[in-house]
C-alpha positions in Angstrom: 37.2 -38.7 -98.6 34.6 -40.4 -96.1 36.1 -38.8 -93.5 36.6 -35.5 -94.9 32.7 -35.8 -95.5 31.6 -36.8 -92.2 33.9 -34.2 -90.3 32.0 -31.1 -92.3 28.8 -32.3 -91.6 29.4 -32.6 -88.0 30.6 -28.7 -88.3 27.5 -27.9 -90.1 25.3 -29.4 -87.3 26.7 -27.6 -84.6 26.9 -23.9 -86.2 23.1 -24.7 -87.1 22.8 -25.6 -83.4 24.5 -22.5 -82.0 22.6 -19.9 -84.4 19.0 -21.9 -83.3 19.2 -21.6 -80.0 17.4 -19.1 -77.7 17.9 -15.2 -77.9 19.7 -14.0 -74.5 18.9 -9.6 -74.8 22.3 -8.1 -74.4 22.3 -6.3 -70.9 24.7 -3.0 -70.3 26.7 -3.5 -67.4 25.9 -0.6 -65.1 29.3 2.3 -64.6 29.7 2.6 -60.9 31.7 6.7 -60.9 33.3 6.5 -57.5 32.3 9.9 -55.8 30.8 10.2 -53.3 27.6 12.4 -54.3 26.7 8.4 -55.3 27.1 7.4 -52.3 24.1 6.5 -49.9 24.6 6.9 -46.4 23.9 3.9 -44.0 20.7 4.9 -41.6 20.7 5.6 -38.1 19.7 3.6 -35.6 16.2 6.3 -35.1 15.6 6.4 -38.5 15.6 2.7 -39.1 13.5 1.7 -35.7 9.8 2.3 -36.0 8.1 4.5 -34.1 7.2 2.4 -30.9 3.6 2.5 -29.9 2.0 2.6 -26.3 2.1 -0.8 -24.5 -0.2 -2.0 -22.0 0.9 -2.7 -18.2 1.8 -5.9 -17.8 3.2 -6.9 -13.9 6.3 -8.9 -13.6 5.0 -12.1 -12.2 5.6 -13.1 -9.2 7.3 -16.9 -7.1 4.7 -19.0 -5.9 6.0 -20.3 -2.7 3.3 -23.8 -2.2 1.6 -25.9 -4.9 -1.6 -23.9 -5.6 -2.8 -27.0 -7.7 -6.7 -27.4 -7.2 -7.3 -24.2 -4.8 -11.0 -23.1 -6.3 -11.4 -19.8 -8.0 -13.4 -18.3 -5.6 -11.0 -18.6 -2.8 -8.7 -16.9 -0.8 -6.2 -19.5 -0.1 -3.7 -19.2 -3.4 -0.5 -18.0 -2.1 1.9 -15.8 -3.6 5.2 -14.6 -2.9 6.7 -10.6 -3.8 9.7 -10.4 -5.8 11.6 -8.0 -3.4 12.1 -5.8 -6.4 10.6 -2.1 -6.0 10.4 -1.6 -10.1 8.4 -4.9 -10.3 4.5 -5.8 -9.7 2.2 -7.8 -9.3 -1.7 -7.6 -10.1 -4.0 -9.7 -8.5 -6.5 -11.5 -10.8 -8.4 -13.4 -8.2 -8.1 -13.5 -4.1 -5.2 -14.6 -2.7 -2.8 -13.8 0.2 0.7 -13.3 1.5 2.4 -14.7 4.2 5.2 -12.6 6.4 6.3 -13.4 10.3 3.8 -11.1 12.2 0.9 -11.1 9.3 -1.1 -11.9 6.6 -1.8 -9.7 3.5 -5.3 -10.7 2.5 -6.1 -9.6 -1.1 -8.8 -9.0 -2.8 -8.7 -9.1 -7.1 -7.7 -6.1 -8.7 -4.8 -5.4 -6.7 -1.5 -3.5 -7.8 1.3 -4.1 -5.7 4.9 -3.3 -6.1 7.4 -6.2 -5.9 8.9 -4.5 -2.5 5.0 -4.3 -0.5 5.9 -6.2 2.1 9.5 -5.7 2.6 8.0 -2.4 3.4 4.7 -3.6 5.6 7.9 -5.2 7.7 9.8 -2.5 8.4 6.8 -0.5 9.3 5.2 -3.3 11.5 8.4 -3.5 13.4 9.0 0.5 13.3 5.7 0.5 14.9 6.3 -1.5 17.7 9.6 0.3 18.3 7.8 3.8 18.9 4.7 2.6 20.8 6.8 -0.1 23.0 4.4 -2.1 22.4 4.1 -5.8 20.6 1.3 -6.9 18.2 0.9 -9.8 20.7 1.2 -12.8 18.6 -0.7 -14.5 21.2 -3.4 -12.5 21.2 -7.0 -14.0 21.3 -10.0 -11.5 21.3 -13.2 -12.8 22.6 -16.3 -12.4 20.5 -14.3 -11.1 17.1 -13.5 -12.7 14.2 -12.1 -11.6 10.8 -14.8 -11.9 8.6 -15.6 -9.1 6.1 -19.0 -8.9 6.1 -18.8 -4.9 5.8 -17.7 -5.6 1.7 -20.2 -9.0 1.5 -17.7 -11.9 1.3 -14.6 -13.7 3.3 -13.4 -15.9 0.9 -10.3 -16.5 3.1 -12.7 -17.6 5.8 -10.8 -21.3 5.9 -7.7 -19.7 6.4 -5.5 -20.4 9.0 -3.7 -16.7 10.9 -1.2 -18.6 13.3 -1.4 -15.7 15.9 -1.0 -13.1 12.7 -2.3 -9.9 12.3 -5.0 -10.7 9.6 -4.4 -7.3 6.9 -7.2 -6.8 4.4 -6.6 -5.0 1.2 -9.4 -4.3 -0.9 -10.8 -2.2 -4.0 -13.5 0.0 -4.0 -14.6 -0.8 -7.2 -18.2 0.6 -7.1 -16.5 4.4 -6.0 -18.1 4.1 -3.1 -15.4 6.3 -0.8 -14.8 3.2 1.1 -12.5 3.9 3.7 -9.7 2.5 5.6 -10.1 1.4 9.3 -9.0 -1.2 12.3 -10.1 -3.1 15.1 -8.3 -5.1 17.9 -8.2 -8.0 15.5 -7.6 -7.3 12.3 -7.0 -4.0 9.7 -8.6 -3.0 6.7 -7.0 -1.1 3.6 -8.7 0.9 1.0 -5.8 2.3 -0.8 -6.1 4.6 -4.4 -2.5 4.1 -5.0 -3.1 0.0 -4.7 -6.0 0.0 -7.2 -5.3 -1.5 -10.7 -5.0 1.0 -13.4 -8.1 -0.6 -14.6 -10.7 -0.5 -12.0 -9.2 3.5 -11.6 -9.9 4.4 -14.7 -13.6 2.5 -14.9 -14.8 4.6 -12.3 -15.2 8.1 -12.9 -14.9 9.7 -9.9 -11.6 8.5 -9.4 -10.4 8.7 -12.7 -11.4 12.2 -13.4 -9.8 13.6 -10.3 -6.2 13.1 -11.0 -4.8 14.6 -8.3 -6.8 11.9 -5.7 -4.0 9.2 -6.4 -0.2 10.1 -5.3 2.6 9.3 -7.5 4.1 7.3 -4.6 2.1 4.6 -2.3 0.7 6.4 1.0 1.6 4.8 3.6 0.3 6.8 6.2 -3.3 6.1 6.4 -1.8 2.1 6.5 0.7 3.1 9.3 -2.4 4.8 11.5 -4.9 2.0 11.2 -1.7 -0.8 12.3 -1.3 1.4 15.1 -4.4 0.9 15.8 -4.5 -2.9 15.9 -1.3 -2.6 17.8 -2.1 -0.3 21.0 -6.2 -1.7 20.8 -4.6 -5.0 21.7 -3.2 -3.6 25.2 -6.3 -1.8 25.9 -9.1 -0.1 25.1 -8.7 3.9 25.6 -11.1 6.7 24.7 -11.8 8.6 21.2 -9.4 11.5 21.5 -6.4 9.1 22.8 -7.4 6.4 19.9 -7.0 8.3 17.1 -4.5 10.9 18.2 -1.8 7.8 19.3 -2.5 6.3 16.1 -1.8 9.5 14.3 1.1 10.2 16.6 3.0 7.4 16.4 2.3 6.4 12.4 4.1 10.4 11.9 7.1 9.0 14.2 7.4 5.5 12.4 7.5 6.7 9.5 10.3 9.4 10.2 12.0 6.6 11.6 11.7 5.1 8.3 12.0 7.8 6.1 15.9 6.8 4.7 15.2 3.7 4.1 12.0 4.6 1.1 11.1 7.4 -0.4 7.6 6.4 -0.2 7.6 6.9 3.7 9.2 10.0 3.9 7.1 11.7 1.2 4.0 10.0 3.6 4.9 12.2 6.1 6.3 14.7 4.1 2.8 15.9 2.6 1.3 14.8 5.5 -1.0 17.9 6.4 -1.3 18.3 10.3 -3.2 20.3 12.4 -2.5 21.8 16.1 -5.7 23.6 17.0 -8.9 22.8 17.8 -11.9 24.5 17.3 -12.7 23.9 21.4 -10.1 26.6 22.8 -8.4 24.6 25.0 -7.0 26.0 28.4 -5.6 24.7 31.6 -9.1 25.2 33.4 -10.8 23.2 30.7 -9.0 20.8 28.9 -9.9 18.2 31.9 -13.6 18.6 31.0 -12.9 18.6 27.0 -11.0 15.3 27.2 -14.0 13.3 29.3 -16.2 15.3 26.7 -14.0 12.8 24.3 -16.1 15.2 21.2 -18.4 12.3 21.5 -20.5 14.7 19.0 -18.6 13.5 16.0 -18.5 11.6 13.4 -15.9 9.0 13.1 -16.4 9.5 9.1 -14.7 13.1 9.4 -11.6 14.4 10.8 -12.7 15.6 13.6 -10.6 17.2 16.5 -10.1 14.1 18.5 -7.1 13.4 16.2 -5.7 16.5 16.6 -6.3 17.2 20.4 -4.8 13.3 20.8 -1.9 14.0 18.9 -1.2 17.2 20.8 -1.8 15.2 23.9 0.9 12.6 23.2 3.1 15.0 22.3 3.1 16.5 25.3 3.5 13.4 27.5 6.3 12.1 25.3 8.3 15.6 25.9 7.3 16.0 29.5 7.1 12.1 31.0 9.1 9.9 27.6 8.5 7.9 25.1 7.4 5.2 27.6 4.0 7.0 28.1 1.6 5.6 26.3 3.1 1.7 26.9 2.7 3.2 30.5 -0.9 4.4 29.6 -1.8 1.3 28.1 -0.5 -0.7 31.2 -2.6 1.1 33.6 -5.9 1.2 31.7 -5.7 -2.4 30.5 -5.1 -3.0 34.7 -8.6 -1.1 35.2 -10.5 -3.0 33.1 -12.7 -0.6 30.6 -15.1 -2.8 28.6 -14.9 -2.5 25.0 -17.7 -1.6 22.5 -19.0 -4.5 21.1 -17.8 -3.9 16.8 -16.1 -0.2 17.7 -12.7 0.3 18.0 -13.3 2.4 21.4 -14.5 1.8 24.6 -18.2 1.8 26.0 -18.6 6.3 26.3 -20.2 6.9 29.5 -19.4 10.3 31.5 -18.5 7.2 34.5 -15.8 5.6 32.3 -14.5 8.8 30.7 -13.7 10.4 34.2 -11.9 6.9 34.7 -9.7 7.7 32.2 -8.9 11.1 33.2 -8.2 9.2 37.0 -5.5 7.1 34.8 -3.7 9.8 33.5 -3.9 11.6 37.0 -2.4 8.7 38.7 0.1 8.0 36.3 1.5 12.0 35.8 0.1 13.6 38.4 -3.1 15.5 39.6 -2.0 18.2 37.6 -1.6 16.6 34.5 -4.0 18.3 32.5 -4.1 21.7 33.5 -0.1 21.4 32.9 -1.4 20.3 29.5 -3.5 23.3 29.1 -0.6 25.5 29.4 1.6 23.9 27.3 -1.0 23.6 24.6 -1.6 27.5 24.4 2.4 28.2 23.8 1.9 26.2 21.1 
């Protein structure tokens, strides 16, 4: 009977239990109808990728070929190293340089290059040489120049050491101040818009709001003229109208030479605008007198005819005498002995030394040389 007992209290315990437990809210299963108007299509890969936004520049960094450790701020002597790759860049945030055989690229802060610079500053360096016959002398010791930069205020690569280099400067003009490009015996100086960091062009108005002032491809044309320049100064010292027209000359023939291998150099020459007349109308009974005239009358700041009247010049002696003419030239002229203008790029103008010059041409093709010239230039 006991047991009968305890075994219905028990059950009454645990139905009490059960019905005082907590509440659970009855939840209706949801009805999934398979068709497929229930169906919701799985996004596209547009419509599920946000809308990307605009994202600053930012260069591919470069190798850095020495230990750099402890090299102060303010100087030039931190060394980098190019990728090699054409889509890459590197901007400069303080001076530094590069090192290649026959140079150094000197650069000032601010500077935009692509990964391939001076892959391409070799191949013109070399083209160069190739078209003048002419080397960049890596012996070459100038008296009484140096390659400071006191034109722009500060050397900061002043304790650096060139090993017989060409020294090549690269700077911004940061202020807008039209700085231009130009080159002595020594060294070479670059002002290039297609070099300057987006930046510093688009802090300055005058470059910013004149679109069409910065190419879509780097120049090189102005950079091929002034190492042409450095290159032919070094064998001699010749007068305005042969300095600038060789250089013009023979940085048009480089780069042709070069213009498969970049598209940079052949649209440099491409778009290259030159002229073949003068506003002096040259004939064979004057262009003697013109040439010692050397248009000593203008500035060096325009273009001015000596470019044009030099190229026209060398093109003529390259189709009548070779391509040896100017090494020839610059043999003979170097062998005279014409002093140089101290700072200038040209030699000391004096009616004495320009008939000189005319006496070197005359002895090297012929008495006749420029009245031949004269001829040819009015069948042009």
């Amino acid at each position: 009977m006991r047991r009968r007992i305890l075994c219905i209290t028990i059950l009454l315990v645990a139905l009490c239990a059960v019905a005082c437990g907590p509440k659970r809210e009855a939840t209706e299963e949801p009805t999934v109808t398979p068709t497929t108007a229930a169906v919701t299509a799985t996004p596209t890969v547009e419509e599920s990728t946000p809308t990307p936004t605009e994202v600053p520049f930012t260069p591919t960094p470069t190798e850095e070929v020495i230990n750099n450790d402890g090299v102060p701020e303010d100087s030039g002597c931190f060394r980098i190293k190019l990728s090699g790759n054409k889509e890459d860049h590197f901007l400069t945030t303080r001076f530094c340089y590069i090192e290649s055989e026959k140079y150094f690229l000197l650069l000032d802060k601010d500077v935009d290059l692509p990964g391939d610079f001076t892959q391409q500053m070799d191949l013109l360096i070399d083209a160069l040489e190739e078209v003048t016959g002419l080397s960049y002398v890596p012996d070459y010791k100038p008296d009484g120049m140096d390659c400071s930069t006191v034109r722009f205020g500060y050397n900061p690569w002043r304790d650096m050491d060139y090993k017989d280099k060409i020294p090549i400067y690269i700077f911004i003009d940061r202020e807008g101040q039209n700085l231009i490009s130009y080159a002595t015996n020594m060294h070479a100086v670059f002002i290039s818009d297609e070099l300057t960091s987006e930046e510093v062009w688009n802090s300055i108005p005058l470059f910013r709001d004149n679109p069409n002032r910065r190419m879509s491809y780097i120049d090189y044309f102005p950079i091929a003229h002034e190492l042409a320049h450095t290159i032919t100064l070094r064998h001699g010292w010749y007068t305005k109208i042969m300095t600038e027209g060789s250089a013009d000359y023979f940085a048009e023939k480089a780069l042709k030479s070069l213009s498969d291998k970049s598209t940079d150099f052949a649209k440099s020459v491409e778009n290259r605008l030159f002229f073949t007349t003068v506003r002096d109308k040259i004939t064979a009974q004057n262009a003697e007198k013109i040439f010692i005239a050397d248009y000593l009358n203008l500035s060096h700041a325009e273009r001015g005819d000596e470019y044009t009247l030099g190229r026209m010049i060398c093109i003529y002696l390259a189709e009548t005498y070779g391509d040896s003419f100017f090494k020839d030239y610059a043999k003979a002229v170097s062998e005279e002995g014409f002093p140089m203008e101290a700072g200038g790029i040209w030699f000391n103008y004096s009616e004495a030394n320009a008939i000189r010059q005319a006496e070197v041409f005359k002895s090297l093709f012929g008495d006749d040389v420029f009245t031949k010239f004269g001829e040819w230039y009015q069948k042009q």
